[in-house]
C-alpha positions as CSV (number, residue, x, y, z in Angstrom):
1,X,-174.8,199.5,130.2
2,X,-176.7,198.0,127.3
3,X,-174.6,194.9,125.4
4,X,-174.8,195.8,121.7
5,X,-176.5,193.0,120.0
6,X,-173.9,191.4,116.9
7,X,-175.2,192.3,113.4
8,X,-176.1,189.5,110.9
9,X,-174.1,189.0,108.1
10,X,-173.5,186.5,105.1
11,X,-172.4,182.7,105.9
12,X,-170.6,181.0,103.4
13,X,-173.1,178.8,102.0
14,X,-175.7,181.8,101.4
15,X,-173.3,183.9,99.8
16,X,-172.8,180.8,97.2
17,X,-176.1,180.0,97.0
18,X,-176.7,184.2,95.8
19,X,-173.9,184.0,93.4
20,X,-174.9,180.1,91.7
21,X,-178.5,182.0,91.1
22,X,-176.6,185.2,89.6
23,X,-174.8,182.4,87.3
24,X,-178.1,181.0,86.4
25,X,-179.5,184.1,85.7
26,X,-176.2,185.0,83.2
27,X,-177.0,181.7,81.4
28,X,-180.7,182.2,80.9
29,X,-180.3,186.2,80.0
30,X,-177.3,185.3,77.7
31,X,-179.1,183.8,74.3
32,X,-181.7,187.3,75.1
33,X,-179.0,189.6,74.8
34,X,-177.2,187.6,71.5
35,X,-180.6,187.4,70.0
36,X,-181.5,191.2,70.8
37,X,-177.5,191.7,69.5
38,X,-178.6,190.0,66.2
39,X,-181.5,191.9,65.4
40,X,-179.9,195.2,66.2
41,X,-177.1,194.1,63.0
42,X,-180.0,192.5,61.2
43,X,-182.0,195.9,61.1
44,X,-178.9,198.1,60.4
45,X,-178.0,195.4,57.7
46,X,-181.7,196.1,55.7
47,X,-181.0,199.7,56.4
48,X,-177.8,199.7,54.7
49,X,-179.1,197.3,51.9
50,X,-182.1,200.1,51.6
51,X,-179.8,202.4,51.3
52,X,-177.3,200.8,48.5
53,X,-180.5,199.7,46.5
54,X,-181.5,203.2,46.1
55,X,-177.9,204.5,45.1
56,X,-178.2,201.2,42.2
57,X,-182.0,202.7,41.4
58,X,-180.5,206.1,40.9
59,X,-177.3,205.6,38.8
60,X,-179.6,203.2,36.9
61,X,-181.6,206.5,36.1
62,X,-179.3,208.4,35.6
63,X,-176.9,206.4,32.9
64,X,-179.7,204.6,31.9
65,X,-177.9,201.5,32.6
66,X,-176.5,199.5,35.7
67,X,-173.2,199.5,37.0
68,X,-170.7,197.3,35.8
69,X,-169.6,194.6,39.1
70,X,-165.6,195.7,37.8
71,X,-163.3,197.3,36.0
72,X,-160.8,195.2,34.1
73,X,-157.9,193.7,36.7
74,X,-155.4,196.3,35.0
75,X,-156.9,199.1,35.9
76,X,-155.1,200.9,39.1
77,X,-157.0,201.2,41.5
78,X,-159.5,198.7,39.9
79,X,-163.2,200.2,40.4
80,X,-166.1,198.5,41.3
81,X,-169.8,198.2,41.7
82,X,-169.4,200.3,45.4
83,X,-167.6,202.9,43.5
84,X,-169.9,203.7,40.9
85,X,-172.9,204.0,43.5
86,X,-171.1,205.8,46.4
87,X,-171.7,209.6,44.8
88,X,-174.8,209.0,45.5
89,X,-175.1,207.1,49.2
90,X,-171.8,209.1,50.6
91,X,-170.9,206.7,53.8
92,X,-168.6,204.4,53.2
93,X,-169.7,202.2,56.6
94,X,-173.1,201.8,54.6
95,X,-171.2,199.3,52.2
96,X,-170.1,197.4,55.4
97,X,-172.3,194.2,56.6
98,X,-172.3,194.5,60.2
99,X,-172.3,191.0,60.6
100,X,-169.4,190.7,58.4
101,X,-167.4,193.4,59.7
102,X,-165.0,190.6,62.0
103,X,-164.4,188.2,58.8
104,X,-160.8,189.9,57.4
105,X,-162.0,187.0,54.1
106,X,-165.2,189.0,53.4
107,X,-163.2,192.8,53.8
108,X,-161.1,192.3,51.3
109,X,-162.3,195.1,48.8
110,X,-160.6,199.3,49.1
111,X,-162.9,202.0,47.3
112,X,-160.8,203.4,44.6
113,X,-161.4,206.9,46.3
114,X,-160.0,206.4,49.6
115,X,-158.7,202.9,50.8
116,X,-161.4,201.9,52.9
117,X,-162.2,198.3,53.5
118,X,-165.9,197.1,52.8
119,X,-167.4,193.8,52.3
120,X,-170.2,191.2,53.3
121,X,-172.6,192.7,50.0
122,X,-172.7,191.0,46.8
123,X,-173.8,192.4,43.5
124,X,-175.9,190.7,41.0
125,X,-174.0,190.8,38.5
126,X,-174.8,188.1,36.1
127,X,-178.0,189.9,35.0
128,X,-176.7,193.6,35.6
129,X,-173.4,194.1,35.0
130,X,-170.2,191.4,34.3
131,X,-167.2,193.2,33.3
132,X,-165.6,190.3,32.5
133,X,-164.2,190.4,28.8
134,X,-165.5,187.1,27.4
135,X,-166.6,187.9,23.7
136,X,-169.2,187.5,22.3
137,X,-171.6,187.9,25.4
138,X,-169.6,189.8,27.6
139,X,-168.5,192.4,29.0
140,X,-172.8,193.5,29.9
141,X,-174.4,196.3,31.6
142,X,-178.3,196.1,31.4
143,X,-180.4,198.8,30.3
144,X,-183.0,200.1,32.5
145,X,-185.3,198.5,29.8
146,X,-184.2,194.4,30.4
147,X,-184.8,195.0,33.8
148,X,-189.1,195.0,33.7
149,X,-189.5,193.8,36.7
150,X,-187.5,195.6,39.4
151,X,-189.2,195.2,42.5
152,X,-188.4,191.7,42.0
153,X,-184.8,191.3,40.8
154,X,-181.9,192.0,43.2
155,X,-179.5,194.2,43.0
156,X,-177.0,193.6,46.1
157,X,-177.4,190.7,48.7
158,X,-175.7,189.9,51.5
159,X,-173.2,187.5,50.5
160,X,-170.1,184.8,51.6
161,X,-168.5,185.0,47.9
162,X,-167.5,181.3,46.7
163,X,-166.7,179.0,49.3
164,X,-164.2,176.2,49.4
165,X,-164.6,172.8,49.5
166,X,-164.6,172.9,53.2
167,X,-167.5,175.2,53.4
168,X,-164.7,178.1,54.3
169,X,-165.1,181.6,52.9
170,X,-162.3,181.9,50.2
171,X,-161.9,185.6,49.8
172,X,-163.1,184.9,45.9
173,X,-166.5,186.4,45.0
174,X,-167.0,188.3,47.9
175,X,-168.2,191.3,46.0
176,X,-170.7,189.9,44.3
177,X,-173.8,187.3,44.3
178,X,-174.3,184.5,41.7
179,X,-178.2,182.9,41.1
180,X,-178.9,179.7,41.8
181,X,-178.6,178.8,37.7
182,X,-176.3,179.7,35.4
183,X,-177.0,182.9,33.1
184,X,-177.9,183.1,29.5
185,X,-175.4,185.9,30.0
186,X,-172.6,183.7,31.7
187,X,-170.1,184.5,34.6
188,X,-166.5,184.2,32.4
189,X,-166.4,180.5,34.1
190,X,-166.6,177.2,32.5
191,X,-168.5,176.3,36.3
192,X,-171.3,179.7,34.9
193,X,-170.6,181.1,38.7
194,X,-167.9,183.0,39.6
195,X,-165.0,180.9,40.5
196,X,-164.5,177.5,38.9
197,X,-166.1,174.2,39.9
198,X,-163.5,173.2,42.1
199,X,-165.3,175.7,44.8
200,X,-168.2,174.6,46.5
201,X,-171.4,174.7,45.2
202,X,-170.0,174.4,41.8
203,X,-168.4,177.9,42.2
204,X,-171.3,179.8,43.1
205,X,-171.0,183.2,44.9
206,X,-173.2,182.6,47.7
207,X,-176.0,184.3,49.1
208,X,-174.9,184.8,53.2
209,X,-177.8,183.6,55.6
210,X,-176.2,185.7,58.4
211,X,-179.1,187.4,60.1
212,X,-181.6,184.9,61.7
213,X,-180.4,182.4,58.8
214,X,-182.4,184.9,56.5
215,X,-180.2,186.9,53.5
216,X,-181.3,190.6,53.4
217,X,-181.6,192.2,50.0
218,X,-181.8,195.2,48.1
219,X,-184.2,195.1,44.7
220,X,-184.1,197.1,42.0
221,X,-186.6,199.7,42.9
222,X,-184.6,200.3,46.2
223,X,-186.5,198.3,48.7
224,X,-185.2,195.6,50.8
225,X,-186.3,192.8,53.1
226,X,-185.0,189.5,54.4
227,X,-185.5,185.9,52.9
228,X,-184.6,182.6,53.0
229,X,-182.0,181.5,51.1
230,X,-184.8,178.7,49.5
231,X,-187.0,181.3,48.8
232,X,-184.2,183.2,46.8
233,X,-183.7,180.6,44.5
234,X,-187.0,179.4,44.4
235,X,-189.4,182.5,42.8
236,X,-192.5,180.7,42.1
237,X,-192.1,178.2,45.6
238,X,-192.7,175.2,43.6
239,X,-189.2,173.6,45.0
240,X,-187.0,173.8,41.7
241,X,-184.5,176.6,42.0
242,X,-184.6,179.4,38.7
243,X,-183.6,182.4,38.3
244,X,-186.8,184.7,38.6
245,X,-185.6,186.5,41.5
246,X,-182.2,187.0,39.9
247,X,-183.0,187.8,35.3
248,X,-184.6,191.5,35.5
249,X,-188.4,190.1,34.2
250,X,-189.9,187.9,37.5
251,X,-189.7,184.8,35.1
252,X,-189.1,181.7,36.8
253,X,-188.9,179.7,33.0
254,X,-185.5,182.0,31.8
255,X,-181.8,181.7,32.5
């Protein structure tokens, strides 16, 4: 009668050894997965600003005129610049950053039609439409005419709203987007952003670098693309910040 030989099997030390190079693996494969994780929101980010800039292109069009950012704070339910474009995107998760979706600071906003939170996308409304009621210069809504340039002037970019001194996201602004200067228009503010100087930045609305530290935005002719925050504020590149991405005309010289 034959003696049955003993099967190998795992010692202790080679069973460690296969689960330390599993760990190592993890760690190295990790950053891949967050990166790949990133560009997945980054892409659905530019397709949702697509998207919104050519709902801003069409009710331009159509009331020959941009959307105001708000109605005035005693109007229930208050509307605002995702309102007056929804008839013509219809999905309210388009309005949603996906990188913004965990921040309860940045969803802060309901549409007027149904409740729904949205948030993370700032409107540029210095140039296009301020609601605020500050005689003699304000409320605005541009004409499709002052805007002669709109494959170069944004219309909605991904934004943090005004921060505060700490560098936290207030909750203020988070609708829309200031430029890097003051308007010849004016925000309502003594700061000429949205919220008053006491915020960081002077009270800026910022422009959110949340996808590969790049802000994705929508022009005015309905495309979109991602840039620097830098190159934002900077339309000619010659390292002084203006306005010529932000005024309607692709003029780096006027507020």
């Amino acid at each position: 009668m034959r003696s049955e030989t003993p099967r190998g099997g795992f010692t202790l030390i080679e069973l460690l050894v296969v689960i330390a190079v599993i760990a190592i693996l993890a760690a190295m494969l990790m950053p891949v997965f967050a990166q790949a994780r990133g560009k997945a929101r980054q892409s659905s980010c530019l397709s949702n600003l697509r998207q919104l800039g050519m709902g801003v292109q069409m009710y331009a069009q159509d009331y020959g005129a941009y959307p105001l950012a708000s109605s005035p704070s005693s109007q229930v339910p208050r509307t605002r610049w995702a309102d007056h474009i929804f008839p013509y995107v219809r999905n309210e998760q388009v309005f949603l950053c996906p990188s913004a979706a965990g921040d309860p600071a940045l969803l802060s906003k309901r549409f007027a039609h149904s409740g729904v939170l949205y948030g993370g996308y700032g409107y540029n409304y210095q140039y296009l439409g301020n609601a605020r009621n500050v005689p003699p210069h304000l409320p605005f809504a541009a004409a499709e005419a002052m805007v002669p340039a709109p494959a170069e002037t944004v219309a909605i970019a991904d934004t943090v709203g005004a921060l505060t001194v700490d560098g936290a996201i207030s909750g203020e602004g988070v609708y829309v987007v200031d430029p890097p200067l003051g308007s010849s228009r004016g925000s309502g503010q003594a700061s000429g952003y949205y919220a008053s100087s006491s915020y960081a930045h002077g009270g800026r609305s910022l422009p959110g670098e949340r996808h590969a530290e790049r802000v994705n935005v929508a022009f005015c002719d309905g495309h979109a693309k991602a840039l620097k925050r830098s190159q934002l504020d900077d339309y000619n590149g010659d390292g002084v910040r203006d306005n010529g991405y932000w005024n309607g005309c692709g003029d780096p010289t006027r507020w």
